[in-house]
Chimera marker file (.cmm) of the C-alpha trace (Angstrom):
<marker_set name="trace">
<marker id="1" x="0.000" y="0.000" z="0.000" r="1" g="1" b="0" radius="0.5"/>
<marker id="2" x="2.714" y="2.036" z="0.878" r="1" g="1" b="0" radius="0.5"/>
<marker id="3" x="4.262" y="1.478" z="-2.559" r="1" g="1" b="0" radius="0.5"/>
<marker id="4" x="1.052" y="2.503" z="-4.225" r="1" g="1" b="0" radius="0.5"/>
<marker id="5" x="0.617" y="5.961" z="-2.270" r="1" g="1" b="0" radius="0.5"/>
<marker id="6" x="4.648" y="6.423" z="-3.291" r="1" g="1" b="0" radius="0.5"/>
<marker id="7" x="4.551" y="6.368" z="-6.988" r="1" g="1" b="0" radius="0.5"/>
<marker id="8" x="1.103" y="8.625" z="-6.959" r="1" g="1" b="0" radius="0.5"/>
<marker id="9" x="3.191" y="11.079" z="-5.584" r="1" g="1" b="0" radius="0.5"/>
<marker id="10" x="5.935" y="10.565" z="-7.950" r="1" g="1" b="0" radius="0.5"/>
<marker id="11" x="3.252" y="11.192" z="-10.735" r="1" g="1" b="0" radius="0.5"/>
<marker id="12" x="1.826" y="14.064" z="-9.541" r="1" g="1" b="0" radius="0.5"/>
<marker id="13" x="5.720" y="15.755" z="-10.233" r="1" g="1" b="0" radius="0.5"/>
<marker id="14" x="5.963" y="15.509" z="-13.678" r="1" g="1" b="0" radius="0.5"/>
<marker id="15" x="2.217" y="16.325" z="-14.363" r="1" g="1" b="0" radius="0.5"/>
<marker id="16" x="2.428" y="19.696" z="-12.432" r="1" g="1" b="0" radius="0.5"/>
<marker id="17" x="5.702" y="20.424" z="-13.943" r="1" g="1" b="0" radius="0.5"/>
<marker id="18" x="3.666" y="20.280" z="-17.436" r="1" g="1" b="0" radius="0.5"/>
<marker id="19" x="0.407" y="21.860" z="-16.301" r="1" g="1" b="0" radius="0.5"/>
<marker id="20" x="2.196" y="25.359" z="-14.506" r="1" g="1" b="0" radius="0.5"/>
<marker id="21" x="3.729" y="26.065" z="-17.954" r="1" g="1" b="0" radius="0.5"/>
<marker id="22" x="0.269" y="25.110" z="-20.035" r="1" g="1" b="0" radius="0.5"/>
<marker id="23" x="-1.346" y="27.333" z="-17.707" r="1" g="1" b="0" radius="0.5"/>
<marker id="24" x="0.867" y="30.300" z="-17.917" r="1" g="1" b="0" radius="0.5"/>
<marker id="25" x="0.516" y="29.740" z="-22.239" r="1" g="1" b="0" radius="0.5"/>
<marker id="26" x="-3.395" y="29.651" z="-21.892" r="1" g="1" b="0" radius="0.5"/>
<marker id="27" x="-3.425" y="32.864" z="-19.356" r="1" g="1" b="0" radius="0.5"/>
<marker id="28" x="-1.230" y="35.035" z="-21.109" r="1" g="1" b="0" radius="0.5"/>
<marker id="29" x="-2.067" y="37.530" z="-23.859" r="1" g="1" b="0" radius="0.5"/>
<marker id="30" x="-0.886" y="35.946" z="-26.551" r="1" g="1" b="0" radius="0.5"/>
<marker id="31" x="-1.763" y="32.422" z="-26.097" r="1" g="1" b="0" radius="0.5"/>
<marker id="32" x="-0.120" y="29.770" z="-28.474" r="1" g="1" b="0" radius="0.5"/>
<marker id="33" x="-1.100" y="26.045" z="-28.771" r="1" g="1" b="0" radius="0.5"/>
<marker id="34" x="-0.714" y="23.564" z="-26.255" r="1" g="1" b="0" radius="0.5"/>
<marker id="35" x="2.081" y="20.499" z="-28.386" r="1" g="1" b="0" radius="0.5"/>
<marker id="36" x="-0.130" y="17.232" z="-28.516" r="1" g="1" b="0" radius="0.5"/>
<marker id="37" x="2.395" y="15.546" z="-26.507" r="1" g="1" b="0" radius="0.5"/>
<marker id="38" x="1.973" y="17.788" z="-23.530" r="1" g="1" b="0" radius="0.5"/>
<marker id="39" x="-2.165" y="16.638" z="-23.148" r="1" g="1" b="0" radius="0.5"/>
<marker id="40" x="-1.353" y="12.984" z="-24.170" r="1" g="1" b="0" radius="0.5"/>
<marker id="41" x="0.916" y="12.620" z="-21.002" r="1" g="1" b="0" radius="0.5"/>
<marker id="42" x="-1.293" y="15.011" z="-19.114" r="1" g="1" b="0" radius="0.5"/>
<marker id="43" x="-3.828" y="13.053" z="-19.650" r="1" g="1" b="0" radius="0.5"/>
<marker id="44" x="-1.926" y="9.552" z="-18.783" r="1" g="1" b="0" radius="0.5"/>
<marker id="45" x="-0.697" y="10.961" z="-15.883" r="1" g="1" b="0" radius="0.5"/>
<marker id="46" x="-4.166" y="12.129" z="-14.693" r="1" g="1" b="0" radius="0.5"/>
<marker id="47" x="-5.322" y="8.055" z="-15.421" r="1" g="1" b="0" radius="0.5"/>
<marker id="48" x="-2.367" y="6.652" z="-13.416" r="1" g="1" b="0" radius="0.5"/>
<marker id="49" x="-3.244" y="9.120" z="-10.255" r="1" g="1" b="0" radius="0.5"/>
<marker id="50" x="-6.989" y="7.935" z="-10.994" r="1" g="1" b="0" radius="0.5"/>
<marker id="51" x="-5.878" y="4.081" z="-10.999" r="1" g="1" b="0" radius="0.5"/>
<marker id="52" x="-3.404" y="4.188" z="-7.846" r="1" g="1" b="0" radius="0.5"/>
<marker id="53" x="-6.019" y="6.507" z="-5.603" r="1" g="1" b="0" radius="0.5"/>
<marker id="54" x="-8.704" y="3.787" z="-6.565" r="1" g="1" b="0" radius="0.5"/>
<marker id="55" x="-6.344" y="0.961" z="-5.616" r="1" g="1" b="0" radius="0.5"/>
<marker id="56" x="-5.881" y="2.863" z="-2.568" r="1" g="1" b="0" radius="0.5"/>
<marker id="57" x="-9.371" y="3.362" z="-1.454" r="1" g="1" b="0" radius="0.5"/>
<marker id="58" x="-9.969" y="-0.251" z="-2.656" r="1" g="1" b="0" radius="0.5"/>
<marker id="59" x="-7.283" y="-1.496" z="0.095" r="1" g="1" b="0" radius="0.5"/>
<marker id="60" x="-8.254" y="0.385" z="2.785" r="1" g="1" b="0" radius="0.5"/>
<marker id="61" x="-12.132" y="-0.395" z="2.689" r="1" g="1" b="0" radius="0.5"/>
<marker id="62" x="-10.919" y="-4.053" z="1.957" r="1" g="1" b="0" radius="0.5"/>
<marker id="63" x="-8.995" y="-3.963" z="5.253" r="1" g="1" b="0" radius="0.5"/>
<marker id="64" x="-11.963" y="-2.396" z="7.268" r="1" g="1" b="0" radius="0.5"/>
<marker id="65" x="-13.940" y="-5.026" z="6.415" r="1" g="1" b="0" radius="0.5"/>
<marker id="66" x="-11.792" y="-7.728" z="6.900" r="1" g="1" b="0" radius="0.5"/>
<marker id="67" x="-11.022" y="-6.005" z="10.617" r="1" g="1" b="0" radius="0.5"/>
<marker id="68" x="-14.621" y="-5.895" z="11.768" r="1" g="1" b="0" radius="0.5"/>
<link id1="1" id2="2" r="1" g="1" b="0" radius="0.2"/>
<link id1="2" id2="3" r="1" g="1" b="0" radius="0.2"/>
<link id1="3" id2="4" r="1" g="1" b="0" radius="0.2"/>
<link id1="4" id2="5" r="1" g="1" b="0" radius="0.2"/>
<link id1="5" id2="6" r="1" g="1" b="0" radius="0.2"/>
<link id1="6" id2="7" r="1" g="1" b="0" radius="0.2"/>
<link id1="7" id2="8" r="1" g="1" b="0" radius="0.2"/>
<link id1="8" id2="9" r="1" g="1" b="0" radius="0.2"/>
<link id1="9" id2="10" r="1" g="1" b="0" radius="0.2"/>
<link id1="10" id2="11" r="1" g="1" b="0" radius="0.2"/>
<link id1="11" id2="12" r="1" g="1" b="0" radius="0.2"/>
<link id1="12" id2="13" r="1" g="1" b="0" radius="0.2"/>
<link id1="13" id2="14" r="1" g="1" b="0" radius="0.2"/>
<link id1="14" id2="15" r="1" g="1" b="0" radius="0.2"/>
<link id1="15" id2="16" r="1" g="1" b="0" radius="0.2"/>
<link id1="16" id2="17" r="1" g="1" b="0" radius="0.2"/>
<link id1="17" id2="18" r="1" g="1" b="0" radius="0.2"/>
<link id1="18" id2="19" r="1" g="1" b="0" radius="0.2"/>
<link id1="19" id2="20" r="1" g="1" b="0" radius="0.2"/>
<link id1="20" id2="21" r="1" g="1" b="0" radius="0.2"/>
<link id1="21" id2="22" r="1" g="1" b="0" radius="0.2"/>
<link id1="22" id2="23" r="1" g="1" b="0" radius="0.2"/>
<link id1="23" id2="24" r="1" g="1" b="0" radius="0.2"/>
<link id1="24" id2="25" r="1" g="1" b="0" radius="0.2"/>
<link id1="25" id2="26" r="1" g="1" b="0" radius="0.2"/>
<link id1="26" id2="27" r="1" g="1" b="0" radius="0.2"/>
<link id1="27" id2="28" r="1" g="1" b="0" radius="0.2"/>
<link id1="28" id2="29" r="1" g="1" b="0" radius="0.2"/>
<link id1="29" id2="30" r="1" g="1" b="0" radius="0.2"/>
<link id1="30" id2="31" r="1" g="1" b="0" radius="0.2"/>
<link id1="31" id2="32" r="1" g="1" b="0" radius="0.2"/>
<link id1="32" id2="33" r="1" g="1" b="0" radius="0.2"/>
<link id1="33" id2="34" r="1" g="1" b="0" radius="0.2"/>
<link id1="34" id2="35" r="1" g="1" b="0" radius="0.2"/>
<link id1="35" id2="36" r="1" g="1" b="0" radius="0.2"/>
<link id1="36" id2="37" r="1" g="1" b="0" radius="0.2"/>
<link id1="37" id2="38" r="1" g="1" b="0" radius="0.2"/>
<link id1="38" id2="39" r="1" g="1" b="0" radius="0.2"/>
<link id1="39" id2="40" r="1" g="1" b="0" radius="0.2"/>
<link id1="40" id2="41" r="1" g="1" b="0" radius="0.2"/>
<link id1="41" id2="42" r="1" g="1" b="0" radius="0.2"/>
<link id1="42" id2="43" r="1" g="1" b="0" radius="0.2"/>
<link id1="43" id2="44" r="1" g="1" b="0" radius="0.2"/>
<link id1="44" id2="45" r="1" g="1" b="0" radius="0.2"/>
<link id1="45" id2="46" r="1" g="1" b="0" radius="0.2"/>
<link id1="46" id2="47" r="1" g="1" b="0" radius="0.2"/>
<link id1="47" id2="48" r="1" g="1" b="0" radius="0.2"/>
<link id1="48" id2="49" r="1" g="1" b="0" radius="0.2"/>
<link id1="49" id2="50" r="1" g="1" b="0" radius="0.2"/>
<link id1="50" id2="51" r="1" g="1" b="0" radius="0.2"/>
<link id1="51" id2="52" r="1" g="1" b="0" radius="0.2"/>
<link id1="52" id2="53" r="1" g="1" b="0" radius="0.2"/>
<link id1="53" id2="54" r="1" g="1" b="0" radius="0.2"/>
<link id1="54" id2="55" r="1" g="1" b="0" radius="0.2"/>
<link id1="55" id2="56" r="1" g="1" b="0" radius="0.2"/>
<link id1="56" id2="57" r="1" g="1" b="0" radius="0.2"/>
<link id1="57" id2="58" r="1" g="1" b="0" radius="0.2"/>
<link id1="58" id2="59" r="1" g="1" b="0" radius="0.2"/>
<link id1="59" id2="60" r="1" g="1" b="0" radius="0.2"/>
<link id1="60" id2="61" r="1" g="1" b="0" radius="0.2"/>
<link id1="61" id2="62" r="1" g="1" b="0" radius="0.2"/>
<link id1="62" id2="63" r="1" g="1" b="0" radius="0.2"/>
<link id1="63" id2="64" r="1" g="1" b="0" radius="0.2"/>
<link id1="64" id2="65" r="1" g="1" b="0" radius="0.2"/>
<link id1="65" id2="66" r="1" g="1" b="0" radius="0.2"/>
<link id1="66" id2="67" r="1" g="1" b="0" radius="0.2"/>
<link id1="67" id2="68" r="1" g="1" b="0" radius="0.2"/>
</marker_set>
């Protein structure tokens, strides 16, 4: 479990390092166009947080059941 709430973490790194810069392009003035690439691993990122916190939440109900 510990393992799982360890590499959500590490994803959450890379995907805020490529959403603060995304963000500053669509606030600015003269906004440009967000590269493909950037919303494709955005996007996989955002599914890999999704899949750990659900096998987190999955484990911990599991083990209040199993403890009543």
């Amino acid at each position: 479990m510990e393992k799982l709430i360890i590499l959500r973490m590490f994803f959450c790194f890379p995907l805020f390092g490529l959403l603060l810069p995304d963000a500053g392009v669509l606030l600015s003035k003269n906004p440009g166009s967000i590269p493909l690439t950037h919303i494709g691993i955005e996007t996989g990122l955002i599914f890999c947080i999704v899949i750990c916190t659900a096998a987190i939440s999955y484990g911990k109900k599991r083990g209040q059941i199993l403890e009543d």
